[in-house]
Structures are given as C-alpha cells and as structure tokens.
N, C-alpha and C positions, 0 to 999 in steps of 0.2 A: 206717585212713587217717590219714596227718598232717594239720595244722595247716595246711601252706600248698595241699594240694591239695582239703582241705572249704572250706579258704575261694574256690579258684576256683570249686566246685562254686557256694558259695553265689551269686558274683558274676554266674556266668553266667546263672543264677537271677534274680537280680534283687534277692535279698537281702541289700541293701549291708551295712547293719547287723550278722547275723550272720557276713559278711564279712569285715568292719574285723577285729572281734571277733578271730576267727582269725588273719588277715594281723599282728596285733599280737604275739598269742603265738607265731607263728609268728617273730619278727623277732628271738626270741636264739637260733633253731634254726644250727644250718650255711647252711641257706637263707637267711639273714637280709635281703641284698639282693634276692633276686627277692620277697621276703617286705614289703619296704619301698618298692619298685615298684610292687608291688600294693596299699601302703596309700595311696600317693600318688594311684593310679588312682580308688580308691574314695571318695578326700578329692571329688576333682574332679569325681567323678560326683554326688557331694550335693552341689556348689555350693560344698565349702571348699576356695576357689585356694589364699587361704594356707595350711593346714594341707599340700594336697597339695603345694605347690612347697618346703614345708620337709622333708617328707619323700623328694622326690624327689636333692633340694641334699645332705640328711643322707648316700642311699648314695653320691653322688657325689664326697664328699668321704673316704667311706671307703672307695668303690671305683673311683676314677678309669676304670677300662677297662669298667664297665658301661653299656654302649649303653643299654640301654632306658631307665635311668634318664634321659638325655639325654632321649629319643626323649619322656620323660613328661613331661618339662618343658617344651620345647618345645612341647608340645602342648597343656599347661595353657594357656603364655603366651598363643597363637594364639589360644585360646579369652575371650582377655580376664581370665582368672580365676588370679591375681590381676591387678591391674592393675600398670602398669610396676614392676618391681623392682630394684634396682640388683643385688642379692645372686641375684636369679635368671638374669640376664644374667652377672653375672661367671661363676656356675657354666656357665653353657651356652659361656661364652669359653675354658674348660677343656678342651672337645673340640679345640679347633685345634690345644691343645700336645699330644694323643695321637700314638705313633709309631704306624703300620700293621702292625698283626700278621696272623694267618693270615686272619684274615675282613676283609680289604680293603673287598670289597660293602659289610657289615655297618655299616663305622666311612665307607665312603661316603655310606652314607642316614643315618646319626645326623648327617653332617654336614648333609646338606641340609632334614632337620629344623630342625635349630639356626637354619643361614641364613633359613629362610621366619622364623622367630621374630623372629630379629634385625632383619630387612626389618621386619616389619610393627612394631617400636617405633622403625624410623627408624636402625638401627646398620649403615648403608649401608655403613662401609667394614668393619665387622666380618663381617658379612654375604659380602660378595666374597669378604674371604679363607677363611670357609667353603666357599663353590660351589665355588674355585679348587681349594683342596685335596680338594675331593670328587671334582673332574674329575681329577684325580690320579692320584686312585685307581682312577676306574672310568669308561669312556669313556660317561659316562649322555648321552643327550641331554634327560631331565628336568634334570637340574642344567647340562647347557649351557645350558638355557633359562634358567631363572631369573636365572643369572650374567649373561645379555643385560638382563635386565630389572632388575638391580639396578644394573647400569651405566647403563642407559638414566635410571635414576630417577638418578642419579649426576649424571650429565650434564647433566640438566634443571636439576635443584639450583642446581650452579653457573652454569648459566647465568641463571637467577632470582637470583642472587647477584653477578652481576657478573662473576664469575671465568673469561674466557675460558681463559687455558690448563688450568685443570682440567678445562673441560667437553672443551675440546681432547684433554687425556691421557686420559680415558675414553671421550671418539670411538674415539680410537686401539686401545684395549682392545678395545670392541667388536667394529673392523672386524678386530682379530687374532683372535677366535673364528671372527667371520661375515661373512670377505672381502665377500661378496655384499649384504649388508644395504644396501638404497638409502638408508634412512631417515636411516641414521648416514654411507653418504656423503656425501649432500646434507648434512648438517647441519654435517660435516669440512668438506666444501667450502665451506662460506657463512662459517665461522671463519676459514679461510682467507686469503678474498677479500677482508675486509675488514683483517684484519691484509695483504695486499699492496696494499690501496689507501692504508692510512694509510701505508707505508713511500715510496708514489711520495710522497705529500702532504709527508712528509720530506725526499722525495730520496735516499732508501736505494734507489736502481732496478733493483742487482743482488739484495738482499734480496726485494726487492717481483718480481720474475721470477722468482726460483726458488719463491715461495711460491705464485704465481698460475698456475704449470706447476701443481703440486702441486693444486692447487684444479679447471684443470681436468681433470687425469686422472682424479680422484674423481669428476666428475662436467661432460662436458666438452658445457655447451650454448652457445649462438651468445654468451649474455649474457657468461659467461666468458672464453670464446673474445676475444672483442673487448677484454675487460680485458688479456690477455695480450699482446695484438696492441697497445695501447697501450703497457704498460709495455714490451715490446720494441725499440716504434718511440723509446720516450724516451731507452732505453738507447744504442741505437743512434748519435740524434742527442747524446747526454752523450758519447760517445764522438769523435763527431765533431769536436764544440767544444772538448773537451780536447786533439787532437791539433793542430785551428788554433793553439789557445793555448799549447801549446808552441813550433809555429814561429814564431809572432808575438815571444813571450820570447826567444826564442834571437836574431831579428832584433832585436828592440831593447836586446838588455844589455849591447852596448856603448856605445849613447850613455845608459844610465841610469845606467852607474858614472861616466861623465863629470861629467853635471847632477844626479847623483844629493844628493850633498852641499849644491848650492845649494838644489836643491829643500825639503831639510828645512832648511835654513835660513831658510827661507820668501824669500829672495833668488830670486822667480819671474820678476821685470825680466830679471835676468842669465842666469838661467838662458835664458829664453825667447830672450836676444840667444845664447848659446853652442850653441843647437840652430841656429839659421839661419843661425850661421856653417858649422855641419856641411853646409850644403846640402842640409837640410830631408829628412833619412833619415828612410827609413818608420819610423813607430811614435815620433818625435821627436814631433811636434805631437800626437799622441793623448794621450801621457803625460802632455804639460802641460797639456794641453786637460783628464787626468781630473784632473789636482791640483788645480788650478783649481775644476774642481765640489765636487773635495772641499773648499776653501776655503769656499767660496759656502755648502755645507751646514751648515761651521762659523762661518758668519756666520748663519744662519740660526736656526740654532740657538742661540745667542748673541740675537738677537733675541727670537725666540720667548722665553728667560731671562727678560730685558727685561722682554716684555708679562707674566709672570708675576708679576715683581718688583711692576712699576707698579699691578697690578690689586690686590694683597697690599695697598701703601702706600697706595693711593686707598680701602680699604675701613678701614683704621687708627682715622681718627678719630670714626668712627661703630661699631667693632669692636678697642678697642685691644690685644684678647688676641692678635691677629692679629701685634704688631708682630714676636717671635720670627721670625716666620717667613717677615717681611718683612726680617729683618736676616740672614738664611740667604742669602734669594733673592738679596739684592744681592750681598753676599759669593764667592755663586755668578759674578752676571756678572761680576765684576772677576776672580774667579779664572780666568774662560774669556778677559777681556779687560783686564788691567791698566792698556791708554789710553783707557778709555770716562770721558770727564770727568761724563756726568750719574750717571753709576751710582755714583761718588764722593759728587755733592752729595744725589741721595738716600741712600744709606747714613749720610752726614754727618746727617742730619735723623732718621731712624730712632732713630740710636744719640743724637743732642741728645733725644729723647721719652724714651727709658729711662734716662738719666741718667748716660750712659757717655761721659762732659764730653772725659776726654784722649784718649780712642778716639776722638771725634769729629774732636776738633784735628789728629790724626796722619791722619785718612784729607783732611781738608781741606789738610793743608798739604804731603800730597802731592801732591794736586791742582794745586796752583800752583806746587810747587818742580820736579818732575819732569814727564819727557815723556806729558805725559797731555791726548788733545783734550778742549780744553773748549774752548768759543765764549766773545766776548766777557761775553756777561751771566752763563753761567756763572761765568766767574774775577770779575766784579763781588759776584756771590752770595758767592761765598767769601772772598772777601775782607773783603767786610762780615762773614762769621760768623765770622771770626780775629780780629776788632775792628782789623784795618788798614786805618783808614776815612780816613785822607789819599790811601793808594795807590789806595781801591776809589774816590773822589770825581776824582782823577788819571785812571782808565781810564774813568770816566764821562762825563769833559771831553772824551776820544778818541773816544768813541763817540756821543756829538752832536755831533761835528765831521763825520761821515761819513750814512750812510744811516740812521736809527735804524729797526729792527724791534719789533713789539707784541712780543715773546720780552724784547727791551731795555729795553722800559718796563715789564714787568712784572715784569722782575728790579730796577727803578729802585723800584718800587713798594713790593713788599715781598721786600726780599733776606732775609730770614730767615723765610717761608712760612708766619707768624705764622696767618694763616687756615685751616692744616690742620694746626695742634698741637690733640693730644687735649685738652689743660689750656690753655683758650684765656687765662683769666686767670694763667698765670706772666709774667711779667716777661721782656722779650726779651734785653735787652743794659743796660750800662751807660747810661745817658746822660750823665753827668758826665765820663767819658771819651771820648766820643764829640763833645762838645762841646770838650775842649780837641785833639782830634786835629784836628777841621775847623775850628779857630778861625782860621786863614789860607789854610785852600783856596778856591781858584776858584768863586766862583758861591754861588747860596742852598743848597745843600746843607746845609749844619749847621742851617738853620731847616728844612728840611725833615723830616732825620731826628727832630728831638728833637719834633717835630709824631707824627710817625710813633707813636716811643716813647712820647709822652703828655702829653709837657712842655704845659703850661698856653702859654698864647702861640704856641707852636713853629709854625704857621703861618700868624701874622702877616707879612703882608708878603709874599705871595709874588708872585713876578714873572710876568706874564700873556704875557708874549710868546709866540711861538714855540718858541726852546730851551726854556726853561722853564717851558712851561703845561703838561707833564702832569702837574706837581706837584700840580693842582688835585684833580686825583682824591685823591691821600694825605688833603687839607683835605677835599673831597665824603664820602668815604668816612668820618672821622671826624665833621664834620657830621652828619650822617642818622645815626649811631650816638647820634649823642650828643641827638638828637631836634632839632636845629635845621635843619628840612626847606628852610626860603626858601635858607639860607647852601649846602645842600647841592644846590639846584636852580643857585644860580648858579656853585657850582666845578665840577662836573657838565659846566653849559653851556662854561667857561673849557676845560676840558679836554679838551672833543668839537669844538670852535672849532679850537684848537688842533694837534689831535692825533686827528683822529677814526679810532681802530683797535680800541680795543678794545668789544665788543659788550656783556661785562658794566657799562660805565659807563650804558650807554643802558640796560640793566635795574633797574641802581640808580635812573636818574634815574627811571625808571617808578615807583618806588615811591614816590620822593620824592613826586611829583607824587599818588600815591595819597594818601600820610598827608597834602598837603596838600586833599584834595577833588577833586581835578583829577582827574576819571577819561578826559576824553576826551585829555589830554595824556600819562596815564600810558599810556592803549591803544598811543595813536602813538610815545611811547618805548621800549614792548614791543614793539610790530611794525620798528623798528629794529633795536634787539636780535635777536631772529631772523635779521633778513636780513643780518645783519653775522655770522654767526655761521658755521662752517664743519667740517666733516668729524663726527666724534663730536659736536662742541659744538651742532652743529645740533638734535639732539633732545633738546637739554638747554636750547635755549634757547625752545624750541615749549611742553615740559612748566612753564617759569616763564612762561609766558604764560600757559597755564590757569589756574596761581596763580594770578595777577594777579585771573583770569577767577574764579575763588572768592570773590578778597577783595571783589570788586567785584558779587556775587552773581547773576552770568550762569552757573549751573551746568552747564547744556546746553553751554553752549561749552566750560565748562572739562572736563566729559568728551570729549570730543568731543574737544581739543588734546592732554589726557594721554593720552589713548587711540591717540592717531594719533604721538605720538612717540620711542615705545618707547626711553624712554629708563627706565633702572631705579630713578633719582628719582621718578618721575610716579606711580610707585605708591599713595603715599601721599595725592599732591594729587587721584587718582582715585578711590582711598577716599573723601576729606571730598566729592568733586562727587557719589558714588553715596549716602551718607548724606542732603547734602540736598536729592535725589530721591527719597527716602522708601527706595530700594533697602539697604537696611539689612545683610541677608544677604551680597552681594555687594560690597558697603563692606566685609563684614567680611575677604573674602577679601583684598581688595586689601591691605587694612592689616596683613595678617600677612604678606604676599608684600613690603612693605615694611620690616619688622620682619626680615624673616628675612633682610634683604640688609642692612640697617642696626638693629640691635640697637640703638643709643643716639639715634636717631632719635624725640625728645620731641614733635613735631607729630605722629607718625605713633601715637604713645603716648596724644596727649589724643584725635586723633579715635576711635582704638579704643575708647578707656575711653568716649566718648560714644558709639558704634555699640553697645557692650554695655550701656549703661544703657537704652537707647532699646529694645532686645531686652528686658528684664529682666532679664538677668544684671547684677544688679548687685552682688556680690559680686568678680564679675572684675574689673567694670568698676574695683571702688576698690582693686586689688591692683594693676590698669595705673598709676592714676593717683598708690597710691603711689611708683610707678618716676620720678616727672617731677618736675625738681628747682625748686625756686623761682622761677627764670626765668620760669617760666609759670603763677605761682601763682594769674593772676586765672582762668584755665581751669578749676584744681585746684577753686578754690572752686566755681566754678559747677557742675561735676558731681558734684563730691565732696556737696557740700551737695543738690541733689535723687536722687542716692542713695541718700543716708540717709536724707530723709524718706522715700521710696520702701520703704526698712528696718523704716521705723518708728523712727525715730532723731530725734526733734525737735530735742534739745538741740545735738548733731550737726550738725545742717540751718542752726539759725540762730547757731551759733558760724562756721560757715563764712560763711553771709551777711553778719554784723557783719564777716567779716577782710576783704571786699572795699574797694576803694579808693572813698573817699567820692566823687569824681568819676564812677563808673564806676554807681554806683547812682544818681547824681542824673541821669546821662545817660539812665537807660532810664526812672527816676519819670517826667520828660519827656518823654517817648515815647509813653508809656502816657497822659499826663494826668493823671498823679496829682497830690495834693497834699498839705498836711502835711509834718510836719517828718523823718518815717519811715512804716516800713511799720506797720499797726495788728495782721496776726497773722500766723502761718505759711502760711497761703492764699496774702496778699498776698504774702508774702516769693518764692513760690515760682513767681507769676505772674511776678515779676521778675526771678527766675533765669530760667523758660525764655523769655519775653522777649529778656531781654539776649543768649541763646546766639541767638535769630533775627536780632536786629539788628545783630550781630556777623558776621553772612553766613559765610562762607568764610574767616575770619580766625580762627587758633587761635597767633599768634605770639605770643613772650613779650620783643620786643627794644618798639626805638624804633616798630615801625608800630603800634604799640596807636593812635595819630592814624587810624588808616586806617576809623574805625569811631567815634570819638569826634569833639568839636569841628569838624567837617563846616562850618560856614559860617566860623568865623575861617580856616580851613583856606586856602579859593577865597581870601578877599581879600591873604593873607599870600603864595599863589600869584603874584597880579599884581604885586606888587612887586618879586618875586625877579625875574621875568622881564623887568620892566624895556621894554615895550613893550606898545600898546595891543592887540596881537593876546596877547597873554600868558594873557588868561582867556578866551579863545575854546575852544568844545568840539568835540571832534574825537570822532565816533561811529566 
C-alpha cells in the first residue's frame, strides 16, 4: 500500500499524526496534490489554520484546476482557523478566473464553497461574482439562494451607508433572480417613492411620474397610489399653466418689443404713458405692474443692504475688526444704488477710521459734485468733512431760514460723528483753517466750531436766541465733559428752551444734575428723555434711565427698566443692577451677553472683573480688569487691589491703594468715620476698598460723572445756582 492511501487509512482512523506523517511523504509522489489536500485537511483538524491554509494555497498555486484544494480552504476559512488572511482570500479569488471544463457540477460547488467563505469575512462583492458564476454553471437552487442572500446583505450595506442607488442596483439584482420576492419589492418601492417625492419637491414632475408608476407597480397600495395621483395631477396642472403662458406671451409680445427698451431703461413714467396710449391691451398693465414689483424687491433689497451696512457701522466702535466689513457692506449699497447720499457719508466715515484720507475725499466729493440724493444736513456733513466750512456755514444760514429738523441740528452738532470714531482722542479737523475760512461768514458759527474742536474760549459768547440756541448743547456737552456740571445744567437748559427736540440733551442734563447731587431733577430729566425719545431709540432711552437708576442706587428699578427695554445696551447696566442684588451668577451671564455684542465695552469689563472677584475667581477677574485702559483706573485699583489681597498679594493690595486719588480715599475715611492722617494696616486698607465700591452704588464710570458719588452736598448748592430760580433745588421723587 502507498503513502497516500495508509495515510487515508490512518485519517479515517483518527490517527492524524501517523497521518501527516504519510500525506508528507506522500507529497513528491505523482499524487502530490491529492497528497497536499490531505495534509492541509489534517493541519485543520489539529487546530493548525495556518499550516493547513498554507498548504492548501501551496497546491493551488501549483495546481490551479484542483477543486478540492479550493473546497479545503474555503472550509478552513468558514471554520475561523486561520483568522482573516489576505493571501488565503486572494488564493480562493483564483477560482473565478478558472474556465469550465468537463466537470461543470464540480467547479460549480468549488464556487459556492469559495462564495459562503468570502460572505462570511465580508467580500460581498467577491462573493456574488462566485454564486453568479456558479449559477452559470449549474442551475443549483442552493447557490440561487445564497446569491439572494449575499445581495440582500449587499443591499442592507448600502443602505446603512447612505448609498441609495447601490442599494437600489442590488434591489434590482435580486428581483432579476426572484421576480416574486415581496421583501425586495417593497424595499425597490420605498427607494423609489422617495427618489419621486424629492423630484416633485424639485419640480422634476415628469421624472418624479415615471419613477412613482415604477414604485407602484412594485408594489401598488393605496399610500403609493395617491402619491402618483398627486404627481399626476401636478403634471397635469404644470401643463396647463404652460400652455396659458404661452398664449398670454404670444398676446403680449407685441406691446413688450414696443415698452420693452424703456422698461430696461428703467424710463417706467413713459413706458407706463406708451402702454395707455395702446388702449391698455391685455397683458400691457401686468407687465408693468410685474416690473414694478421687480423694482420694489430691488429697493428692498438695497434696504435690507442698508440695515446690514448700519448694523456693521453701529457695532465699529465698540468692535473695530468689524470696520472691513463695514466698508464692503457700504460699497455694496452704492454699487446696488450710486444716488444713496447717506451710504456715501457713511462709507466717507468708515474709510476716515482706517486711514484711507483720499478714498475718503473722492467718495465725499462725489456726494456733493454729482447727482447723488442727500438732504440738506447730509450735504452740510460733507461739506464740513471737505473743510469747505464757508459754503457748509452758507447752507446752514438756508437751512434755519426754513423749518429746521432734529436730523439738522444734529448734523449742526457734530458734522464729522466725532462721538462714534473708535480713536475718540484723534484730532477732528484743522482749526486754524477752519477759523480763517468762517472769519466773514454769517452768524457765530466760527465760535462755535472752534468750541466744538476744543479751542480754549471757542464758546464764549454764544448767542441764546432762537436761531441760535442750539449751539448751547456743543457748550453743555463740552461743559459736563469737562466736569463743569452748574455751566453744563445752564446750556442744557439754553438749548431745550430753545429748541427742545432732541431727547439725548435731556439725558445729559440728567446726569448733570446727578454729578451735581440733584437726584430728584436728574429722575425728571430722565423721564423726559424717554418720553422724547422714539422708534429704536425708545429702548435705549428706558435702559439709560436704569443707569441713572444704578448710579443713584435704586437697583430694583434699575433691573426692572434694563430688563423691560430690550434694548442690546442694557445688558451690561443689567449685569451691575443683578451684582448688586447679590445675584452674582446671573450678573455674570448678562455681562458676557454684553461683552459678546460689545468687546471694548470697559463698564461692562469692570463690573465683570467685580462679579468674578465677588465669585472667587479672581485670577479672571485681574485678566478682565487687565483689559480696561486708564480711563477707569480708580475702578482698576479698587478691585485690582482686593484681588490680590484675596491672592495673598499684600504688597500688590496696597501699591494699588496708595495709586488711588487722595480725594477719593478721604471721601470714604469719612464715610466710615475714620480718622488719622491714613489707614494704620492692610485690614483697614481693605475695609476702604470694599467700602468705597458700596458707596459708589451703581457708578463704575471713568469720565466727568466720578461727582456722581463724591462731593454730594457742594454738588445740591452749586445745583441752585446753575438753575437760577427758587424752585431750582426742589426734589422731584
């Protein structure tokens, strides 16, 4: 007996070992490959995948047309033993390229071996094309099956993957094997129906009909049914409205070639006169009726620009990375509307912030040379910003000679917007030119502007009358800046006497009246303000009333006015009202809802950095309050300095408390009752800080109202003077 038939003996036996043995010697016989089948078999059966799938690979590759060998690999793989191989897979990918010899059956089940293998490591499409070629060969209904099932996993696949037409193409397969399969019509169908409902959703209605016929032949219940009966009935009426709209075209093309040309030359007056001379033929007034809307949309639209632009420019000086994008927006509307006169003088102001001086000049002086609407105060603005201050004092004389509008006196005010440049301290204009340009023009004007610009003197003298009391505000407005509150209660008064329109003078004078002690005259000049106030400005003049309502340490109320005015200021003065009501968490929300609309926003920065020290974060708190420039240094100290005691920073603590202003410490020693010539140690120092932040109530400003909280009784007397009447220091609750 040979070598390969003692080793089946042994095998069948159970005797792998003497087995091997044989099947080995037996493997340089002539039998070599049935020899090496069998040693593969016997790997497998002790548990070695790999020794058996390298042996099974070896006769495969020296005998290409030996099925079994296939049949042994496959069968390892199934087995799990080896675990996935890429070199056992490619060997088994080798049967697909075999041509069919006399044993067709034979190389049909080596195929469908192969296939179940390749299924089970996931080689779905290698897989297929086994069963396919198996079914080829042999009309099996074991490998029709399979082939359903490796489609069906196919199917699944992509459709867990997103990929409708794939799952769509192996529907398709399927139902070519197994017309009758419900599971794969339903599922064709549901592909379908939705590729035809997105096509109506398009407007594709003949795509979206032939798909949803399709959907429901596969599968045709009432739910389908009535999709089809939709897309039908849409077809139908798309049909309809297409043949109207051809007769309707055909009736009106010849009065479009008439008006056609006016039309685009936007000459709609004439046109509209040259269709009524026609005797108003059908489809004449539609036409212009829809040009017309289309006008309106691109006025609209051109508006809408507008509000964009405005929203960018008004967000500028509290965000100045914004201004790019404010010098876009504008640029946009004059390129939708080259006669918009304000979209000029803003762009003019934009491009004066970035430094872009002859850009500026050339969009201003086409503003006044060419046909561009601007209103009177407009072209006054501009003209002051060209430094043609004889002509802009000329058109001023014209325009208090007629009805003067608040738009007019606040271009009179300040023609170059100096209160909404990011860099409030640059320098606006000349004045030494400006002075010999109005050295002969009509009226106080050259005292007023060089007032304006900062001349020393420059509004001496101003004239109280009628024409020209609303100058007083230029002098009020610089007054109160400049801390001289009585002189800025009485040009205040000269100027609402006068001229009473504008609602922020009555808010200034409120303040006035604050830093001078007069709280019950500053309420009543706040509640003026309000009620003078109108459209948007209205809840911007409600949330400066809370203000007020902080500085003057009515908290309740002042949440209470921020909160009801929604105005996107009030954030901030809603923060410091919820800080001090102890709500400290919800302070904090507010102050970052105001930070995040206004990033250079330094009130909104000191009460943060105080809402985080008061939390214990104080590490934030002196990263905030490094952010807040000088202006508001006596702030900085106060929190900066318990902070760092807070740190454990003494030195720190009272370097900060020595930089406070000696007024500002002798104000709260008095307060307190203290006495001595300073504090005796870091205790005291520090009772004097949080002191002074309590007696300072709601005031965290770093201008002229610092008076709003200090000197309190020379405040009231220096009050009744300004006002010049025995009701002058009466309180108004």
């Amino acid at each position: 007996m040979d070598d390969l038939s003692l080793g089946v003996g042994y095998f069948n036996a159970g005797r792998f070992t003497e087995a091997l043995a044989c099947f080995r010697a037996a493997s340089a016989g002539p039998r070599a490959a049935q020899a090496r089948v069998f040693t593969g078999h016997v790997a497998s059966a002790l548990g070695r995948g790999p020794e058996a799938a390298k042996a099974f690979i070896s006769v495969i590759e020296d005998f290409p047309r030996h099925l079994p060998a296939y049949d042994g690999l496959a069968n390892a793989i199934l087995r799990g033993s080896p675990a996935r191989d890429a070199a056992s897979e490619k060997a088994l990918l080798r049967a697909l390229t075999l041509k069919p010899g006399a044993d067709r059956a034979g190389l049909a089940r080596t195929l469908r071996a192969c296939a179940e293998a390749l299924r089970s490591v996931g080689e779905l499409v290698a897989a297929e094309k086994a069963l396919s070629k198996a079914l080829g060969l042999a009309r099996d209904p074991a490998a029709r099956h399979k082939l359903l099932d490796v489609l069906r996993m196919r199917s699944q696949a992509c459709m867990a993957a997103g990929d409708l037409k794939g799952a769509e193409k192996e529907l398709k397969k399927i139902l070519a094997l197994a017309p009758a399969d419900e599971k794969a019509r339903r599922a064709l169908a549901g592909l379908l129906r939705r590729r035809g409902l997105a096509h109506v959703t398009s407007g594709r209605l003949g795509a979206a009909e032939k798909t949803l016929r399709r959907a429901v032949a596969l599968n045709g219940s009432a739910r389908k049914e009535k999709d089809a009966v939709r897309v039908l009935r849409l077809k139908a009426e798309e049909k309809r409205l297409k043949a109207d709209r051809l007769r309707e075209a055909e009736k009106a093309r010849k009065l479009r070639r008439r008006v056609g040309a006016l039309v685009t030359a936007g000459s709609l007056e004439l046109a509209e006169k040259t269709l009524r001379g026609a005797g108003g033929a059908e489809g004449a007034a539609e036409y212009l009726a829809e040009v017309l809307r289309m006008r309106e949309r691109a006025a609209l639209a051109r508006r809408q620009a507008a509000g964009r632009a405005r929203a960018l420019a008004h967000e500028v000086p509290n965000a100045p990375a914004r201004l790019p994008q404010a010098i876009l927006a504008w640029e946009e509307v004059l390129e939708a509307d080259p006669s918009d006169g304000a979209a000029h003088l803003s762009l003019s102001l934009q491009l004066r912030w970035v430094g872009r001086r002859d850009e500026e000049e050339a969009v201003l002086r086409r503003a006044v040379e060419t046909k561009v609407t601007l209103s009177p105060a407009g072209r006054f603005k501009a003209l002051m910003r060209l430094g043609r201050y004889a002509e802009a004092a000329r058109l001023g004389e014209t325009i208090l000679d007629g009805r003067v509008t608040l738009d007019d006196l606040r271009a009179f005010w300040d023609p170059w917007e100096k209160d909404n440049r990011p860099d409030r301290e640059a320098p606006l204009a000349d004045a030494r030119s400006l002075a010999l340009a109005l050295k002969r023009t009509k009226g106080p004007w050259r005292r007023f502007y060089l007032g304006c610009l900062g001349e020393p003197g420059g509004f001496a003298a101003l004239p109280s009358g009628r024409r020209y009391g609303w100058m007083h505000y230029g002098a009020a407005m610089d007054a109160l800046f400049s801390g001289r509150f009585a002189q800025a209660v009485r040009s205040f008064n000269i100027a609402l006497r006068r001229r009473p329109l504008d609602w922020r003078a009555h808010g200034y004078l409120a303040e006035a009246y604050a830093c001078l002690d007069e709280p019950g005259l500053a309420r009543r000049s706040m509640a003026r303000a309000h009620a003078g106030a109108s459209g948007p400005e209205k809840a911007q003049a409600l949330a400066w009333r809370g203000e007020l309502d902080l500085w003057l340490g009515d908290y309740e109320r002042a949440l209470e006015r921020t909160t009801k005015s929604g105005s996107p200021f009030a954030h901030g003065w809603r923060g410091a009202a919820l800080l001090k009501l102890g709500r400290r968490e919800e302070a904090l929300v507010q102050l970052d809802a105001a930070l995040k609309l206004f990033p250079r926003d330094e009130e909104a920065l000191l009460w943060r950095a105080e809402a985080k020290r008061e939390l214990g974060r104080y590490r934030e708190a002196l990263d905030d309050l490094a952010l807040v420039t000088r202006q508001h240094r006596v702030w900085i100290y106060f929190n900066r300095a318990l902070a760092n005691r807070a740190l454990g920073d003494e030195a720190a603590m009272k370097a900060d408390f020595d930089s406070l202003p000696p007024e500002v410490v002798a104000h709260v020693r008095r307060a307190l009752g203290l006495g001595g010539a300073g504090p005796r140690d870091n205790e005291e120092r520090a009772r004097i800080l949080e002191a002074g932040l309590v007696l300072a109530r709601g005031f965290r400003r770093g201008e002229y109202a610092q008076a709003v909280w200090l000197s309190r009784r020379e405040g009231r007397e220096a009050s009744r003077a300004a006002s010049g009447g025995r009701n002058a220091g009466r309180r108004y609750g």
